[in-house]
C-alpha positions, -999 to 999 in steps of 0.1 A, spaced: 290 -240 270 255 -237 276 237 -211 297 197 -213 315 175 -211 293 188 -228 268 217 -200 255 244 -210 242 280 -190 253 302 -174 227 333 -176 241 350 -162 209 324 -133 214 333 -127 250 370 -135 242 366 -104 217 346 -85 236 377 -85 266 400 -74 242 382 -44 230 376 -37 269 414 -39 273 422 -20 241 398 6 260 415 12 285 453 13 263 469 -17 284 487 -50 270 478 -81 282 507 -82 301 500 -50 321 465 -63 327 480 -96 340 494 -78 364 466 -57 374 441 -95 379 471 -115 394 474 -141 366 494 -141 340 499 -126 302 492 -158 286 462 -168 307 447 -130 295 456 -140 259 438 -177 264 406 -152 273 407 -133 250 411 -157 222 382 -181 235 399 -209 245 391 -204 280 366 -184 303 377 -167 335 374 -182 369 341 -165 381 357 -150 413 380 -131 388 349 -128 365 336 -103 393 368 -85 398 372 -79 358 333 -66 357 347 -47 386 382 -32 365 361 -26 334 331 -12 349 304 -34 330 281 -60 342 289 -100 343 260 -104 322 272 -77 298 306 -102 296 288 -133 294 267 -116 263 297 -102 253 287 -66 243 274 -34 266 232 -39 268 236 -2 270 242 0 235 227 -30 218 194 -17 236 200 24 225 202 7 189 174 -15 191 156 20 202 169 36 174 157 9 152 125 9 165 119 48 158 132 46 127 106 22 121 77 34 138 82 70 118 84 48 85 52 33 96 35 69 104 45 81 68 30 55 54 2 56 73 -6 97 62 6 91 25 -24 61 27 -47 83 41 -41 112 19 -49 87 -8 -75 73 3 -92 111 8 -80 119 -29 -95 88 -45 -126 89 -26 -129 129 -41 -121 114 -71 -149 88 -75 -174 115 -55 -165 138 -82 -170 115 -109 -205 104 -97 -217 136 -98 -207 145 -132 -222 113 -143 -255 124 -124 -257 159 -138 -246 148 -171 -278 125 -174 -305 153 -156 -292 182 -168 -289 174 -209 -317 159 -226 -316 128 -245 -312 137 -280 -280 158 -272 -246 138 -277 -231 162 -247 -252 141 -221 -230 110 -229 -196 128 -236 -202 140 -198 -214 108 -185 -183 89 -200 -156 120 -188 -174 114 -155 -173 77 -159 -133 79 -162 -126 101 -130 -149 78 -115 -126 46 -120 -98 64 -114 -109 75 -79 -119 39 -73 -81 24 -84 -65 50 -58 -90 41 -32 -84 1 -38 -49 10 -26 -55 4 3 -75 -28 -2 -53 -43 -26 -16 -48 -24 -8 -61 -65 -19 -36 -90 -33 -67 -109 -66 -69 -82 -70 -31 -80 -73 -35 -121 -96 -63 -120 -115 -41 -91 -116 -7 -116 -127 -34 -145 -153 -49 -131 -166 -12 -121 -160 -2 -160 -183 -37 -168 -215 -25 -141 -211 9 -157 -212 4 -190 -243 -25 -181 -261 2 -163 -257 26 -193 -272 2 -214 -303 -9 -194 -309 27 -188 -307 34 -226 -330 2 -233 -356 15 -204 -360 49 -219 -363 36 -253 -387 12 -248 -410 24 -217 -398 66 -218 -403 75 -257 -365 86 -252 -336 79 -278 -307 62 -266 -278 90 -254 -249 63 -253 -252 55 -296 -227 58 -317 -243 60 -351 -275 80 -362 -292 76 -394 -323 91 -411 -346 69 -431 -340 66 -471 -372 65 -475 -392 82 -448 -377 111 -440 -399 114 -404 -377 79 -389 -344 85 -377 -321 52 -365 -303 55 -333 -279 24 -329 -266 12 -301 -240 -21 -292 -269 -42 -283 -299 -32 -302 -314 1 -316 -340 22 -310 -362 41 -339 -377 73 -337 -410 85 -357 -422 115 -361 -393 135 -344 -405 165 -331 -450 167 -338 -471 151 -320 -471 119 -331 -438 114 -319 -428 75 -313 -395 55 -299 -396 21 -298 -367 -8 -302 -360 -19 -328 -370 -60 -333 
């Protein structure tokens, strides 16, 4: 049977649903026969579905049972079906908040993190001079608390771990490039020795040229420490 709006009507539902209204109240379907005027087996006809009250005794069972006609033709109490969806609702809305304050207490920490990490990569390169390997240990301790800051912070932007590792990659790729241009620069226009080299030879031969190598090229140094002091890269 259908119902405005396009609803459909359970009649199993309500069937069940006047039972457990009945079963409320501790009657059989005979004593509630009697109470309506109709008899036992018309109750038992209701209350398995096969047929719907008449609506004038529709009224006088909302009446008996102390619920709404609506709240038969739905077959359940709105009170309760809308308490749940309440319930429901809360629960979900304080899942919601949680999550929201664990993301933003992430989002703090990793943009700390990568703060942090910047800065140790910016003293490490003022504060120790070129020729000292501490400058690049620094620079490289700062570089990893850097990325690390930057995958927590990505978090948020980035659902899969898989884009917040591309993300913290391509990071790892502009740092290292911008180590390397910076070593290049200094070598070739600063009279500086590369700090990010990881092998440092002297001459064979002339004892006054020392060999700093680098991935990408290397850089010599004459004369260290007179006046006639020279870096240049290597061709």
């Amino acid at each position: 049977m259908a119902l405005k709006g396009g609803h459909l009507m359970d009649q199993v539902k309500i069937g069940a649903f006047l039972k457990a209204l009945r079963k409320e109240k501790n009657l059989t379907q005979e004593a509630l026969a009697e109470q309506l005027g109709v008899s036992g087996r018309t109750v038992s006809r209701w209350e398995t579905g096969c047929n719907m009250p008449d609506i004038g005794i529709l009224v006088g069972i909302a009446e008996f049972y102390d619920v709404s006609i609506p709240e038969i033709i739905e077959g359940e109490r709105k009170s309760e079906k809308m308490d749940q969806e309440t319930k429901d609702t809360a629960a979900a809305m304080a899942e919601y908040s949680r999550k929201e304050v664990k993301t933003g207490k992430l989002k703090v920490v990793g943009y700390l993190a990568a703060a942090f990490g910047l800065f140790i990569i910016v003293s490490a390169l003022t504060m120790f001079p070129s020729e000292s390997s501490w400058g690049s240990i620094y620079a490289t301790f700062g570089s990893i608390v850097l990325l690390i800051g930057i995958y927590i912070s990505t978090r948020t932007l980035f659902a899969k771990r898989l884009h917040r590792i591309l993300a913290v990659a391509g990071c790892a790729l502009l740092l290292f490039g911008a180590f390397t241009i910076s070593d290049y620069v200094a070598a070739s226009h600063f009279n500086q020795v590369p700090r990010f080299r990881y092998e440092v030879s002297w001459g064979s031969e002339n004892a006054d040229l020392v060999e700093y190598k680098t991935l990408f090229f290397t850089a010599v140094r004459e004369n260290p420490g007179t006046e006639n002091e020279r870096v240049y890269v290597k061709k």
